[in-house]
N, C-alpha and C positions, 0 to 999 in steps of 0.2 A: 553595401550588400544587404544587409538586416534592414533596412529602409525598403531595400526595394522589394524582399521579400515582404515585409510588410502591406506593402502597397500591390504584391499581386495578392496575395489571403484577401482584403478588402475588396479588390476587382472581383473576385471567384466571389466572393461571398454575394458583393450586390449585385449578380448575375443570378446566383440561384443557383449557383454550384456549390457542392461543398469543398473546401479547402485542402488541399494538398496536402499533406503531412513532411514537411519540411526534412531534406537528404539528413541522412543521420550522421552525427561525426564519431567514431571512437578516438580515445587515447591511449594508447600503450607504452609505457619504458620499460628499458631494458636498461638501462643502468640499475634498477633493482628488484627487478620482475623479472622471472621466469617462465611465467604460466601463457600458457597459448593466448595471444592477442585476437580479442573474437569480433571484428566487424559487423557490420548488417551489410549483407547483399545490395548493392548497388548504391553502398552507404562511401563513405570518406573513412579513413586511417590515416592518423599521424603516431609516427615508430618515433620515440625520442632512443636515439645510437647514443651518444656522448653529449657532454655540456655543448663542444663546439669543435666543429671538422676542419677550421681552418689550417692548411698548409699540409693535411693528408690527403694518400690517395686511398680508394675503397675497390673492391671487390664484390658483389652481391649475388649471391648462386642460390638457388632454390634446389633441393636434394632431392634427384630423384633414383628409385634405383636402378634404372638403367643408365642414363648420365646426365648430369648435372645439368641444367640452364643457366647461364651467365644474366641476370635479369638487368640487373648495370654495372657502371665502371662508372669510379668519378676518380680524374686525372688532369691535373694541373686545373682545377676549377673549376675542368668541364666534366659533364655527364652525357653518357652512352646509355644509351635506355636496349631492352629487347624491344620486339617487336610488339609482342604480347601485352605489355606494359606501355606502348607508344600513345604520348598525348593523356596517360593516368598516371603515369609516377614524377613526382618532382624529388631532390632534395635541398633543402633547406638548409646550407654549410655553415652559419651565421650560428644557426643553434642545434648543429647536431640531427636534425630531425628530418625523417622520410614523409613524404607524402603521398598516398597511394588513394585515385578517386575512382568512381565509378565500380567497384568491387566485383568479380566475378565469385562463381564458385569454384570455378578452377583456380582459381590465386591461394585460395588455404591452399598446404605443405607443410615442410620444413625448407626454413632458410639458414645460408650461414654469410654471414658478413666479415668478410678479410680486411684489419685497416692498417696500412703502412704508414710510416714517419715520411716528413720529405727525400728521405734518404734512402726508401725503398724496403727500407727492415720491416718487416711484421710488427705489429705493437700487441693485438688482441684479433682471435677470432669468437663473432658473437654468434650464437645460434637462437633461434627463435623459434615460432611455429603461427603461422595466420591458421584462423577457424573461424573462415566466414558463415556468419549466425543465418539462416533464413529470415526473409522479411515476408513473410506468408504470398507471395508472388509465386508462381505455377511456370518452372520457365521449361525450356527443351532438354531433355534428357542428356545429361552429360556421358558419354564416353567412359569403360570403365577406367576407373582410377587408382592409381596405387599410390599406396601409403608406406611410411619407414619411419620405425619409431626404433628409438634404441633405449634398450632398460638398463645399459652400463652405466647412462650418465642422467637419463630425465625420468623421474617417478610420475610425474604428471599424464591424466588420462594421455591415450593414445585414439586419434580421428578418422578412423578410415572412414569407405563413402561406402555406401550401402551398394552393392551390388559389384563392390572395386574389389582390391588384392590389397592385403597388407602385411609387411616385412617386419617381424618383432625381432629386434636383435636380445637375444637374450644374453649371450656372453661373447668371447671370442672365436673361443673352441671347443665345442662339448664332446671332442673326442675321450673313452672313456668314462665318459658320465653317463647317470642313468637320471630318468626324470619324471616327475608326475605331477600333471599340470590338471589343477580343480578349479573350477568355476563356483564361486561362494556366493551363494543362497541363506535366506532367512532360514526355509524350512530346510535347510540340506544341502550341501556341498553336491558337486557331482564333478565327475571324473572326464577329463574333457581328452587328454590323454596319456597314453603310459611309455616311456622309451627303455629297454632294456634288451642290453645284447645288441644292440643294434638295429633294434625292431620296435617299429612303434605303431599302436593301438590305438584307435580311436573310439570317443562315443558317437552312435548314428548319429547327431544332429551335426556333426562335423566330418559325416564318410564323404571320400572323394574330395575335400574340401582343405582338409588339411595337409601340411606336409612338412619336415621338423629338418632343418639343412645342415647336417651333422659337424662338417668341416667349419662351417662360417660362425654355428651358432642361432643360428636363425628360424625362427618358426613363419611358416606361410599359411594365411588363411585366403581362399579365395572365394567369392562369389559373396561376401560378404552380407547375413542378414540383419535387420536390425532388432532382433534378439539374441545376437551374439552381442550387444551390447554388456556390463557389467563387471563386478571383480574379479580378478584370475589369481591364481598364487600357483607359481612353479617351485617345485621342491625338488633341489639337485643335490643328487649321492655320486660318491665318488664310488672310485671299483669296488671297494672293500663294501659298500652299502652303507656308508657314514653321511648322516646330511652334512653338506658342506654350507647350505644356503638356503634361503627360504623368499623367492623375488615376486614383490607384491605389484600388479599393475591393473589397472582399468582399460578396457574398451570402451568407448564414445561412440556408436557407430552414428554418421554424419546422411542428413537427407539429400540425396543428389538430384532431388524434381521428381523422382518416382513414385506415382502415389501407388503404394501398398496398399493392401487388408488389412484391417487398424490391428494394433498389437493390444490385446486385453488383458489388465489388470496384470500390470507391467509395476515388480518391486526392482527399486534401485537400494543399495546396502552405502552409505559411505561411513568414514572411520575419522572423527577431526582429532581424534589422541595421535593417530601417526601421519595423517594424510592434509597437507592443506591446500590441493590440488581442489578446482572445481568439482563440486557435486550436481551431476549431470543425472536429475531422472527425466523418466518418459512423462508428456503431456498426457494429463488425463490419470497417471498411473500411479504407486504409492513409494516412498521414500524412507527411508528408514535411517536417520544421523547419527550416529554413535558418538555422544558430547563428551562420555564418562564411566567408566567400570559401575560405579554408583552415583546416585545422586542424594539418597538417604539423609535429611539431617540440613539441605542446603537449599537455599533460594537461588530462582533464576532471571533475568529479564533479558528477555528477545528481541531483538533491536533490528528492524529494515532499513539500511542506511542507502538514504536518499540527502540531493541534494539541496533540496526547498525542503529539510524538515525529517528527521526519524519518524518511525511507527514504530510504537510497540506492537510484536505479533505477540506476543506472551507475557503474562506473569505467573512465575510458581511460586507460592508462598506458603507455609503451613499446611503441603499437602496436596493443596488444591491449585486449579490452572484457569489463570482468566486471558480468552485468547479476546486477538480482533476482529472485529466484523467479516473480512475478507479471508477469515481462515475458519470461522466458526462452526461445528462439527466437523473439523477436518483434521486439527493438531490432537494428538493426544502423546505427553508425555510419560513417559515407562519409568517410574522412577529408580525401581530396585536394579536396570541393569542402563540408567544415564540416558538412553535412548530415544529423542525424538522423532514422532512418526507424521506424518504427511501425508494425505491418501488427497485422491480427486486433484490430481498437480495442475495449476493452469500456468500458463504461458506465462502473467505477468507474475507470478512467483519468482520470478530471475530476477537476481539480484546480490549485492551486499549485503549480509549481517553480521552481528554482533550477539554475543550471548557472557553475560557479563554474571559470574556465579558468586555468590555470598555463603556466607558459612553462617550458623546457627544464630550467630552474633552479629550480624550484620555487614561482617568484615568482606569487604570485596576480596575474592581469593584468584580470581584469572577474569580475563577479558578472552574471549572464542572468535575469532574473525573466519567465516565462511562465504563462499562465493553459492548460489544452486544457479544452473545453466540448465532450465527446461528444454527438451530434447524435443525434435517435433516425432510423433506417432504417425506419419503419413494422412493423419488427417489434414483435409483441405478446410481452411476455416471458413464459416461463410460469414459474408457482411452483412453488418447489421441496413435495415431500411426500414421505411414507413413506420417511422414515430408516428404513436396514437396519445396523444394528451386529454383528457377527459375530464373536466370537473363540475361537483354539483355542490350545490348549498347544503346545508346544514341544519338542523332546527332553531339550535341557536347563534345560527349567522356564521358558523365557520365555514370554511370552504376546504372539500376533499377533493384533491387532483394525485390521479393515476396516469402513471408514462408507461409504455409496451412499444415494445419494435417487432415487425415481422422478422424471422430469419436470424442472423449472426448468433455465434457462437461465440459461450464470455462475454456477455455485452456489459457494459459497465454504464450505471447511469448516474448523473449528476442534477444538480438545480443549480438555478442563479435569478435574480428578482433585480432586474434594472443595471443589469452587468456585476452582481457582486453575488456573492456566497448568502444563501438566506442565513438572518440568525434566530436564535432561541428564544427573542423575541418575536419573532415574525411565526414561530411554528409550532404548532399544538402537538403532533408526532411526527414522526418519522416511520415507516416500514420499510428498511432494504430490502427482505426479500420480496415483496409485494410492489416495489416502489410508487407507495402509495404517501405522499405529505398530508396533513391539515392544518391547512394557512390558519392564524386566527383574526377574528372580526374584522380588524382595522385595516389589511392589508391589501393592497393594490401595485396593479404597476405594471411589469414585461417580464412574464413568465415564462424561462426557458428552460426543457428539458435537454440533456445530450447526451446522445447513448455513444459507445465506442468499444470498438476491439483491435486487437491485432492488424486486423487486415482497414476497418473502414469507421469511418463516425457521422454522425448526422442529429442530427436537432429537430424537435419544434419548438414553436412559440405562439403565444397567447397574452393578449391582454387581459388581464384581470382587476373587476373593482370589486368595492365590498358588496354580499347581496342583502342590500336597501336596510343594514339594520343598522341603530345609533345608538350610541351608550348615552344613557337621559339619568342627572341625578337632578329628585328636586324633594320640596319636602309638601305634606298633604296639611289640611286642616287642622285636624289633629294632633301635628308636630312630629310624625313620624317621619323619617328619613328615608326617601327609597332612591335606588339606582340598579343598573343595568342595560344590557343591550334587549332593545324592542326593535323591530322592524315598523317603518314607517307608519304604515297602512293600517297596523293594528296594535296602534298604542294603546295598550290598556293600564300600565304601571302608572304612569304619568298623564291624565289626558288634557289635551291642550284646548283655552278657551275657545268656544266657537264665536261662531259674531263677526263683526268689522275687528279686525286687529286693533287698531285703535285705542276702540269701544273695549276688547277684552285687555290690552291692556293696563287702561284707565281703571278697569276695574276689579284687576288684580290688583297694581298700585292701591286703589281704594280698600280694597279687602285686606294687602296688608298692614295699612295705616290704620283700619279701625281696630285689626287683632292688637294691633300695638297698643294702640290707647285701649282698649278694653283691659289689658295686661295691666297697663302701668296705672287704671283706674282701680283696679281690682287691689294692688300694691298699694296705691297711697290711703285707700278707705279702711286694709288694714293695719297699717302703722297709726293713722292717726285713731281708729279704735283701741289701740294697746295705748297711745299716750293718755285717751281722756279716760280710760278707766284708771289709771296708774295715778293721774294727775286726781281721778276724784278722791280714790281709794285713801292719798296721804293727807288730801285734806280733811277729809274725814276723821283722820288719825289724828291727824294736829288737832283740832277742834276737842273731838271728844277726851284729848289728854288734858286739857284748859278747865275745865267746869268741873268740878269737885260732884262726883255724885251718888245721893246718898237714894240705898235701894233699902228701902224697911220691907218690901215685895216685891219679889221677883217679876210678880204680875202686873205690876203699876212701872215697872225699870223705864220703857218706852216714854212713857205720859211725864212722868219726871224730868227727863234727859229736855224733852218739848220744852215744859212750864221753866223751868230752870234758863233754859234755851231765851225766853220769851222774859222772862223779868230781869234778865243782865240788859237785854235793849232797851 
């Protein structure tokens, strides 16, 4: 199957198409996860149920609150699919594991999975919840939807769909209770509603909308928008007016294909001291993670866990925060009350992290494992298109190429020189935000730009050689050393003999054999001048220490030295 995928990308590509972006798979278990299982839309899900299903029978309902759908039955081997589910659900009994392809948006819920022994006994029931992710695709508006979340047993956000009904079970029976239920805000709580006496109050942004189901326990929100997203805290008093409880839960409101009027400068609040449920903020909008009461006194590093490779998004060290390129003006850490802040949220922010904290001493003191699940804003993303590659020379021979795409939103751009990643050798700078390179001198080859986002990607390419300059070392007449890059046409560092090559050859060769003997003539006329002065100098010395000589004047000393000289021969 990866073979052949392989071989249609190659087909699409030497056609002139761009390449498909291959079906997405998620993974989910439930032997040790709890948290909503979040597919991609029209993606693949594999549910790991147990190590291995052999010799049980299963159960599979999706909870709705009106009534239940049976979505399968596995019995004696076989499996019974719904409808709904016909030709996308398999299970896999060998290893426990569901298979669910072609994903709708109506497949997010809650499920519950009943599994008996061969003998018909119940062993375990599992409940789950699907939270099909959007894959930025525009499909037909869904049918309102209802939703059922229950806060006796799952802390984790709750998914309604924007413009659907959703069922919060808050307790069993709030008969006798009284309640006050606040929507928690950066700048301010607000009061979403009050039940007392048996009468409950609402704020405008939830008139006609709410309705609080005395006997079940139950709160209803209908028409659902998606600014009712965010944290809720209900505070339950008993008759006497004593808090008995304080139940903390999250909205998710989910995109059901309807494009909205984008939601502005949209804060999400989450809390990793008590919550380690998904932090869902809005695309586009700001984020605010509560790591720690303080952080005063402690380093931190921030960790993007990916599969090819972490990124650090942060380092706090001594005060100060060094974030990453793809977060740059965007993090800012709070230190005095632990709190990191996110503002301008894009899509591919989602993800696994890590925030791994040290004390003064370097001592690691906790590891932070958090999920962000960027929320879509009813914006429609656009595709990026019409890559513009542009480059020109340099003065001294480098070469500046600029990559720009018409349109898409988030475009992400990349390089590659001959199929590979350029390196630090190959590159004078870099500018992300300008996406602008400068190759240096030497470089040539198949230069390709690729922009991408959510929705689309696409490339140019270019061949590139060096422009006409050479790196020339040579030395001059005078013995000085020169090098560097010149361009062809107008060598002037180094200039090359004119003439018949040959001829200039020949008579470089010549030129530097006469510098040579000129040198080492110059060398041997001084040594042997030091030897024959040295050699006359001690004969002299010998000599006149030999002849006894007698000076009666100074002024005759010479004439003496001579005659004396002259009558020993």
């Amino acid at each position: 199957m990866k073979s052949m995928e392989q071989f249609l990308i190659i087909v699409l590509l030497a056609g002139g198409t761009l390449a498909l972006v291959p079906v997405d798979e998620t993974t989910c278990d439930l032997r040790t996860n709890t948290f909503p299982c979040s597919p991609i839309l029209e993606g693949t899900v594999y549910i790991q149920v147990m190590n291995d299903a052999s010799g049980r029978e299963m159960k599979c309902l999706k909870v709705l609150p009106s009534v239940n759908i049976t979505v399968f039955n596995l019995k004696k081997e076989k499996i019974m699919i719904d409808k709904e589910f016909s030709n996308r659900l398999q299970f896999l009994i060998k290893n426990g594991t569901l298979k669910i392809t072609n994903l709708r948006r109506n497949d997010s819920g809650q499920y519950s999975i009943e599994v008996f022994n061969s003998d018909g006994v119940q062993e375990k029931n599992i409940l789950f919840t699907l939270d099909v992710k959007d894959n930025g695709e525009v499909e037909a508006l869904v049918p309102v939807d209802e939703t059922t979340c229950d806060l006796r047993t799952n802390t984790c956000p709750c998914f309604p769909l924007l413009k659907g009904t959703v069922y919060i079970q808050v307790m069993t029976d709030a008969s006798g209770h009284e309640m006050k239920c606040l929507k928690v805000l950066p700048k301010g709580n607000t009061t979403v509603f009050n039940l007392k006496k048996e009468k409950i109050t609402t704020d405008k942004e939830f008139n006609n909308r709410l309705q609080f189901l005395i006997k079940n326990g139950t709160l209803k929100i209908t028409n659902v928008r998606r600014n009712d997203s965010g944290r809720y805290s209900i505070e339950v008093f008993n008759s006497d007016g004593v808090l008995e409880k304080n139940i903390h839960f999250t909205l998710d409101v989910k995109d059901n294909g309807n494009v909205e009027a984008l939601v502005t400068d949209d804060e999400t609040t989450c809390d990793l001291r008590t919550n380690t449920c998904p932090c869902s903020p809005i695309f586009e909008g700001t984020v605010y993670i509560q790591v720690m009461n303080d952080a005063s006194g402690r380093e931190m590093k921030c960790l993007k866990v990916l599969p090819k490779g972490n990124i650090t998004v942060f380092n706090l060290k001594k005060g100060k925060i060094m974030t990453d390129k793809e977060f740059s003006n965007r993090i800012t850490f709070i230190i005095k009350n632990g709190t990191l802040k996110i503002t301008n949220v894009k899509r591919n922010d989602s993800g696994q992290y890590s925030i791994e904290v040290f004390n003064s001493n370097g001592v690691q003191e906790k590891n932070i494992h958090f999920t962000l699940d960027v929320k879509d804003n009813g914006k429609v993303e656009a595709p990026v298109s019409s890559v513009l590659l542009v480059s020109e020379c340099l003065s001294q021979g480098e070469m500046r190429v600029s990559c720009s795409s018409e349109g898409g939103d988030s475009p992400q751009y990349s390089w590659t020189l001959d199929g590979r990643t350029l390196t630090d050798a190959e590159l004078l700078s870099v500018n992300n935000e300008s996406n602008i390179i400068t190759l240096k001198q030497h470089v040539s080859g198949h230069l390709v730009c690729s922009v991408r986002n959510n929705v689309s990607d696409a490339f140019k390419e270019e061949i590139i050689s060096t422009c006409g300059f050479v790196f020339i070392s040579c030395s001059l007449f005078n013995g000085t050393q020169m090098s560097g890059w010149v361009h062809k046409s107008s060598n002037t560092l180094c200039p090359e003999p004119t003439g018949d090559p040959t001829t200039a050859t020949q008579t470089a060769v010549g030129t530097s054999w006469f510098m040579f003997g000129l040198k080492a003539a110059v060398v041997i006329i001084s040594l042997s001048g030091i030897w024959l002065y040295f050699t006359w100098k001690k004969k002299t010395t010998l000599e006149g220490s030999a002849v006894p000589q007698r000076m009666e004047s100074p002024d005759n000393s010479v004439l003496m030295i001579a005659l004396s000289s002259h009558s020993n021969t």
